[in-house]
GUTI-264645 format. One record per residue (C-alpha): x, y, z; residue number from 1; residue in three letters. Coordinates in nm, 2 decimals. Layout:
u=X&v=Y&w=Z&num=NUM&residuo=ALA;
...
END
This chain:
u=8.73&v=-3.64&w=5.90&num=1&residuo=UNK;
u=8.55&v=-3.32&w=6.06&num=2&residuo=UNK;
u=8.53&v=-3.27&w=6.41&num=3&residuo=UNK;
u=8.16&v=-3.19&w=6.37&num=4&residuo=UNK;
u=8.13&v=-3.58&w=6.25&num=5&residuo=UNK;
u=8.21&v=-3.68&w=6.62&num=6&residuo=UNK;
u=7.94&v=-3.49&w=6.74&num=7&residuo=UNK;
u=7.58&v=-3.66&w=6.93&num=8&residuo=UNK;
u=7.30&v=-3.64&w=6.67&num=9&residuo=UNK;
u=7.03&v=-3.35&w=6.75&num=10&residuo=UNK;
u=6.76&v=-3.50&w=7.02&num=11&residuo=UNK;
u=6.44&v=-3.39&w=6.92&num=12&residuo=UNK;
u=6.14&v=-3.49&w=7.25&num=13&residuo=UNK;
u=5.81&v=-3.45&w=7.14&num=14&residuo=UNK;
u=5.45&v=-3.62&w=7.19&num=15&residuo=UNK;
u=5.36&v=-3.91&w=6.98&num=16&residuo=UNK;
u=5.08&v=-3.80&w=6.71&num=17&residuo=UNK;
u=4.86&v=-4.07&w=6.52&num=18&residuo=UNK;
u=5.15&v=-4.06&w=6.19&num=19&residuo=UNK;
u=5.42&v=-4.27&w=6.44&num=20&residuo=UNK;
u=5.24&v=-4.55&w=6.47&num=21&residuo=UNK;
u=5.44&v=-4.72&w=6.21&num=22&residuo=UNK;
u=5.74&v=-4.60&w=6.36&num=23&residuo=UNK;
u=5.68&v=-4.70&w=6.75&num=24&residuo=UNK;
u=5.55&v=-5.07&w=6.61&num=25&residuo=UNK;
u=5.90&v=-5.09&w=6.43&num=26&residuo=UNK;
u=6.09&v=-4.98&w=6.74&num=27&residuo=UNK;
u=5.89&v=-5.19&w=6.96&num=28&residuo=UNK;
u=5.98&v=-5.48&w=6.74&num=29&residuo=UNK;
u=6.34&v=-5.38&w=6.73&num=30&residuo=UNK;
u=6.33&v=-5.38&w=7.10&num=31&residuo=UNK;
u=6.15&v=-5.75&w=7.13&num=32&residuo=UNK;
u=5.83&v=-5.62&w=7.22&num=33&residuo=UNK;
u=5.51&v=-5.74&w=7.16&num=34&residuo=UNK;
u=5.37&v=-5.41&w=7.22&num=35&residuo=UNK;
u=5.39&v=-4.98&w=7.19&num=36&residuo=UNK;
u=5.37&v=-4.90&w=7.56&num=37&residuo=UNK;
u=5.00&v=-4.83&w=7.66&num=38&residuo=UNK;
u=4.85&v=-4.40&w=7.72&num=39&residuo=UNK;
u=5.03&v=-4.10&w=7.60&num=40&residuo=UNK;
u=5.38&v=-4.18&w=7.45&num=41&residuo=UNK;
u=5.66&v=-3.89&w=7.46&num=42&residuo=UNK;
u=5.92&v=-3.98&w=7.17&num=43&residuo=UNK;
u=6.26&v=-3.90&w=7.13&num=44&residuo=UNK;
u=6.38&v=-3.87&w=6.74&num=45&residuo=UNK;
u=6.74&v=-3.82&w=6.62&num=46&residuo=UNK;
u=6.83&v=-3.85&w=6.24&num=47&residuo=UNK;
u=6.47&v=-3.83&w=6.16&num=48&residuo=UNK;
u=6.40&v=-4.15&w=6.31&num=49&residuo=UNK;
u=6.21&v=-4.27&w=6.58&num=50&residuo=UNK;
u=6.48&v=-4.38&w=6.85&num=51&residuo=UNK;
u=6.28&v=-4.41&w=7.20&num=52&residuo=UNK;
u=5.96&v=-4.34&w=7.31&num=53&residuo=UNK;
u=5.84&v=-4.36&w=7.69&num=54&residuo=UNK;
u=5.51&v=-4.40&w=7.83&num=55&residuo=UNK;
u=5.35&v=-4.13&w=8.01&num=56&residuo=UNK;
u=5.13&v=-4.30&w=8.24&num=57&residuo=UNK;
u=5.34&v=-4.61&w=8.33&num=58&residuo=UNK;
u=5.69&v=-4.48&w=8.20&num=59&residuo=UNK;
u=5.72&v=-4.81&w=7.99&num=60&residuo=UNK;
u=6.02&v=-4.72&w=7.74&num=61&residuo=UNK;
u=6.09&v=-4.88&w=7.42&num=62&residuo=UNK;
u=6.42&v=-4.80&w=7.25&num=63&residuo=UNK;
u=6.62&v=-4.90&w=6.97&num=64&residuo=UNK;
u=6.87&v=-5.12&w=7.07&num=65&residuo=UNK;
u=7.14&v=-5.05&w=6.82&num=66&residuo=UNK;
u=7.21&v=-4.70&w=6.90&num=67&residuo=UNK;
u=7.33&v=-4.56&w=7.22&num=68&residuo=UNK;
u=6.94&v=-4.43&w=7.38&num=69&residuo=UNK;
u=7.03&v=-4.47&w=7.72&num=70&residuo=UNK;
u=7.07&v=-4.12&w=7.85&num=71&residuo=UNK;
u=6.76&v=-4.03&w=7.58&num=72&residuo=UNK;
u=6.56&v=-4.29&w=7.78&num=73&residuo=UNK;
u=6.62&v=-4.10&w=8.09&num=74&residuo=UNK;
u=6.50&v=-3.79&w=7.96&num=75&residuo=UNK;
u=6.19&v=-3.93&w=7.85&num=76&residuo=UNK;
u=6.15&v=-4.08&w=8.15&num=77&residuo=UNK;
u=6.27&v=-3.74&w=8.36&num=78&residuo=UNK;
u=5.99&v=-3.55&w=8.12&num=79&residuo=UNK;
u=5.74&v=-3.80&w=8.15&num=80&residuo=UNK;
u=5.73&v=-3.79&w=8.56&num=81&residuo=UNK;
u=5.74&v=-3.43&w=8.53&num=82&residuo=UNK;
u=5.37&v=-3.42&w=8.32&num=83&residuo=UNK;
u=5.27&v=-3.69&w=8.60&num=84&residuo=UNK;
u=5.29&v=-3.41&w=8.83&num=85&residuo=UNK;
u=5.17&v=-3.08&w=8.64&num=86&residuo=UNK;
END
């Protein structure tokens, strides 16, 4: 086994764009939601998937709850009240 393997996947935050829909319904299903959180949606990807995604205006998060997406959550979150304020 490679040390490398024990490493935290790559955390890529971006804004959601019109092509994750799919995704963020998935994820909000995964997370027992009957919804994507309403307004502008920051998103947090890792393996090329869709892992959280926070709400700008109301910081409603949605995150898949079989990996470990709390600390990503709070990034979102900590971005998210930043562009509140700008």
């Amino acid at each position: 086994m490679s040390a490398l393997s024990n490493l935290s996947p790559t955390v890529v935050i971006r804004a959601a764009r019109g092509s994750d829909g799919p995704a963020l319904r998935r994820l909000a299903d995964l997370d027992s939601h009957d919804r994507v959180p309403a307004g502008d949606l920051l998103i947090a990807e890792a393996d090329d998937a869709v892992v959280a995604a926070v709400s700008v205006n109301t910081l409603e998060h949605i995150a898949d709850p079989f990996r470990p997406t709390a600390d990503v959550v709070d990034l979102l979150e900590f971005r998210a009240r930043r562009l509140r304020t700008a």
